[in-house]
N, C-alpha and C positions, 0 to 999 in steps of 0.2 A: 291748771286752775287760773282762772282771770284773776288779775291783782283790781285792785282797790281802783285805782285811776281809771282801768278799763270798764270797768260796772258803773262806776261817777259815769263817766261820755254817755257809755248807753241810755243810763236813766234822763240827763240832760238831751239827747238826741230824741228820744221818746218823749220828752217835755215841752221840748221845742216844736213837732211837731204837730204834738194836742193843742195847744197852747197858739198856733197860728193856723192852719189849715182848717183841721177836723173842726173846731168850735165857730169860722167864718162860716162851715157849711151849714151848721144848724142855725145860725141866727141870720143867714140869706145874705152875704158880703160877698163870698166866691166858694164855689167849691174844691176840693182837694186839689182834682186832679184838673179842672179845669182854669183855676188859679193859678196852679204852678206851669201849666203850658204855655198860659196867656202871660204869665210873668206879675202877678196882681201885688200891685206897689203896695198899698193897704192890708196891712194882718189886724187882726182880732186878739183880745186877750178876754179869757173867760175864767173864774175864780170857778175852785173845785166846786161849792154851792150852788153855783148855777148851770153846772152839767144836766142836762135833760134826760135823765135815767130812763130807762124802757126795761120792761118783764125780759128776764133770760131766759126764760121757760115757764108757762102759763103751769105748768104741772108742780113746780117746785118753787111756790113763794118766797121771796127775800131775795130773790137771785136777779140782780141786771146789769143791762149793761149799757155802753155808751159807743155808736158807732164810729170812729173817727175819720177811716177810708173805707171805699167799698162797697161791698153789698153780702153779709152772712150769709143772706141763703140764696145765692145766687151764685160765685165764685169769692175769692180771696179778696180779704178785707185785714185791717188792724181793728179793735176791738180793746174797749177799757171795761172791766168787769168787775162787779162787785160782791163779794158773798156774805153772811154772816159770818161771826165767829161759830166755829163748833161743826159749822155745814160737811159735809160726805159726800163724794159724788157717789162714790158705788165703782165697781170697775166696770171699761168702759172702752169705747175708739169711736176715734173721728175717720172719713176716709181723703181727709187732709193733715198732709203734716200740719204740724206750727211749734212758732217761739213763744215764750213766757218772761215778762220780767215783772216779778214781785216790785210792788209799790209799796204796799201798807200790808202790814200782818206778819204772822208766819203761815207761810205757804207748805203741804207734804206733798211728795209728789212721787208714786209709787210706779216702778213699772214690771210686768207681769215678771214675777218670778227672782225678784231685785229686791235689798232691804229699800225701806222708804227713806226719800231725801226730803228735809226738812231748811228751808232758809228765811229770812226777810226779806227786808228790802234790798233791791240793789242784785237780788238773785237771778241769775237767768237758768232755763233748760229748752229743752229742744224735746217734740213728741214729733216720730215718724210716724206717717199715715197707716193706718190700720192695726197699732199696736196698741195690744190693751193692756190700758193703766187705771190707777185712782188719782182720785185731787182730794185735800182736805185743806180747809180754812180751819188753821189750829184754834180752842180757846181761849179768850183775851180779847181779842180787837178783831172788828170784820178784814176782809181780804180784798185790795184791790191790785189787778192784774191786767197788764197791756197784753194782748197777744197778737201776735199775726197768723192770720189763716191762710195758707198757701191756693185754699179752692172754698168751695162752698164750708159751710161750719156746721155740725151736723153733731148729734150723739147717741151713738151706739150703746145703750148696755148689754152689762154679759150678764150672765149668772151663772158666779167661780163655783156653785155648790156641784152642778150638772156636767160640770168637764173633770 
């Protein structure tokens, strides 16, 4: 189990990197990955308020997110994502791994056949590609969650009634 100081660095390292790269992309300063090759003297600082939200899914209102690196539906990106309280993914797979670290809320995180793991902030886990899970945004406070996607971001549902 990571101690206390280890989840601190990650969330800061994950702060750091929203906080100067990803938000110089959206407001036209440098991009990610072409900023950090070119060496770009100038970062950006963007307050959580003024993140440029985008739909997570046109099918499932309340849900988005904020691209930081990358390209979702192309290959492997990081990704800040927002849910309501209360939301349900359903189970499910992606056919990319990825990482998760809870920001805000409490996060469940179920995988097929496993009790559900439940944390806040500061939480991390790890989903291998093509394993199917659930996600719940507990009640109380909406859920926000950095992830990185190893390849394209994509979702699978199952339906656990048919198997």
């Amino acid at each position: 189990m990571l101690n206390r100081r280890v989840l601190t660095s990650v969330v800061v390292a994950l702060a750091a990197t929203i906080t100067t790269l990803s938000f110089a992309q959206h407001r036209g300063t440098v991009t990610p990955t072409a900023g950090a090759k070119a060496g770009a003297t100038q970062g950006t600082f963007t307050t959580y308020d003024a993140i440029p939200w985008k739909p997570l899914n046109p099918k499932q209102p309340g849900l988005q997110m904020f691209v930081v690196s990358g390209n979702p539906n192309e290959g492997s990106s990081e990704i800040v994502q927002k849910f309501p309280a209360g939301w349900d993914s359903g189970w499910h797979w992606h056919t990319a791994a990825y990482e998760g670290v809870v920001v805000q809320g409490k996060w469940t995180h179920t995988f097929k056949g496993a009790p559900p793991e439940t944390g806040g902030p500061g939480s991390t886990y790890s989903q291998p590609a093509r394993q199917v899970h659930d996600d719940k945004c507990e009640e109380g406070a909406e859920c926000i969650i950095v992830a990185y996607f190893h390849g394209k971001r994509n979702f699978m549902p199952v339906n656990m009634k048919a198997q």
